[in-house]
Each structure stands twice: as structure tokens, then as C-alpha cells.
C-alpha positions in Angstrom: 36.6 -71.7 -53.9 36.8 -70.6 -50.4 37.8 -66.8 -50.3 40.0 -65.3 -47.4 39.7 -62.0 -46.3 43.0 -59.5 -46.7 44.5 -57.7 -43.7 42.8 -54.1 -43.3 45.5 -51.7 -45.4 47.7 -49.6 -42.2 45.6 -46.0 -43.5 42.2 -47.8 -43.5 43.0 -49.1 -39.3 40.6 -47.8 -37.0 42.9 -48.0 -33.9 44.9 -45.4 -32.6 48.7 -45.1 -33.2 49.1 -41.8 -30.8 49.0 -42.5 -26.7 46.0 -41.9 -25.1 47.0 -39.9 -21.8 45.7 -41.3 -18.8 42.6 -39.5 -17.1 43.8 -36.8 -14.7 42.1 -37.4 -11.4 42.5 -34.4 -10.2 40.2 -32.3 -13.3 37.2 -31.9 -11.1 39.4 -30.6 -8.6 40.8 -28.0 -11.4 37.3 -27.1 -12.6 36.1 -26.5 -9.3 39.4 -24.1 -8.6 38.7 -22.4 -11.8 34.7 -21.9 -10.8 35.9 -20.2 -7.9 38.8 -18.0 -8.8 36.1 -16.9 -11.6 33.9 -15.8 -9.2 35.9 -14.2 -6.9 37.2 -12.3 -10.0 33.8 -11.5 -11.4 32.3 -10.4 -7.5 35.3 -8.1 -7.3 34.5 -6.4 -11.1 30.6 -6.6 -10.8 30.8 -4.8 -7.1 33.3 -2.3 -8.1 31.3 -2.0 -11.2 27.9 -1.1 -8.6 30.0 1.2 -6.7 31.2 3.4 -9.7 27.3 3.7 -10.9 26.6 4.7 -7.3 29.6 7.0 -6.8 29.1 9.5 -10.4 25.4 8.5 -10.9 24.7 9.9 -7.1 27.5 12.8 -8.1 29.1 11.9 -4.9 32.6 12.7 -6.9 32.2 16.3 -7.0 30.3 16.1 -3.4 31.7 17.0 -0.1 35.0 15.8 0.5 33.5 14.2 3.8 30.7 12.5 1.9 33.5 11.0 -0.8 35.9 9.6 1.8 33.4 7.8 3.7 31.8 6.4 0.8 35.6 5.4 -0.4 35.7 3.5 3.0 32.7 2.2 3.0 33.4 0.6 -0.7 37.2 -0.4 0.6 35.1 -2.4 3.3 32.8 -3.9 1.0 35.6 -5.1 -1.0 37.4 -7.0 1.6 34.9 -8.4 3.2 33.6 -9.9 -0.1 37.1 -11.0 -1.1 37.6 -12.2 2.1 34.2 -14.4 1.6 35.2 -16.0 -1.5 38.8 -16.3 -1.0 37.2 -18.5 1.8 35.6 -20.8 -1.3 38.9 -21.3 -3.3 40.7 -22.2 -0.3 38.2 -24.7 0.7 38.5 -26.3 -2.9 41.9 -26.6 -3.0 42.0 -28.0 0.7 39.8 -30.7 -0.2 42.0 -31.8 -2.9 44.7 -32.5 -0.5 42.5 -35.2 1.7 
């Protein structure tokens, strides 16, 4: 007696019944954005955290007005430039995902 094999029951199938979506080619493109914008987020909070340490640990808050605005300007500089620095790097990532 020769024995044939049933068809696999339709809840016991391995294969998928949903879509797969196709692979998004630009995802490294989007992690590399994301790197970025996260460290030009977390450069702005850790300086800006340094600077407050600086400005009550040193007391400069209840200093010399003179003393307080220069070190105000000097932290206003500080800022820009490093903003300026790594707004540099996300626009660099997202140009090269144009080419």
C-alpha cells in the first residue's frame, strides 16, 4: 500500500500571507541623518550643560555685571560656532543622499 502525503492544513503553512515591503534604500541614509541631528542635539545640551556648571559653580551669576555679560557672549559664541560645526555634518548627510 503506497501512502500519499496530505496537503499541509492553511494554519500549519509556513509562508507568509501579509506583503513583505520592499527594502527602503535610502535607511542608511535615514540612520546616518538621525546620528547627526542626535549629536548636534546632544553637543548643544551637554555644552550648555558645561556652561551652567561654570556660570553658578564659578558664582559668576551674582558677579560683576561686566564679568556676566562677557561670559553670556562668550557662551552665545561657543554655541554658534558648535552648531554651526555640526549643522555642517547633517547637511553633508543629507547632500550625499541626493547624488
Amino acid at each position: 500500500m503506497a501512502r500519499t502525503v496530505m496537503p499541509c492544513r492553511p494554519w500549519a503553512t509556513t509562508e507568509r500571507r501579509v506583503s513583505v515591503p520592499p527594502v527602503d534604500p535610502r535607511a542608511p541614509q535615514r540612520v546616518a541623518l538621525r546620528r547627526a541631528v542626535l549629536q548636534l542635539v546632544m553637543g548643544v545640551v551637554l555644552l550648555d550643560a558645561v556652561m551652567m556648571t561654570i556660570f553658578y559653580g564659578a558664582d559668576i551669576a551674582h558677579g560683576p555685571s561686566r564679568t556676566r555679560n562677557i561670559f553670556l557672549i562668550g557662551w552665545s559664541v561657543v554655541t554658534a560656532i558648535l552648531v554651526g560645526i555640526l549643522l555642517r555634518r547633517v547637511r553633508k548627510v543629507r547632500w550625499e543622499g541626493r547624488r
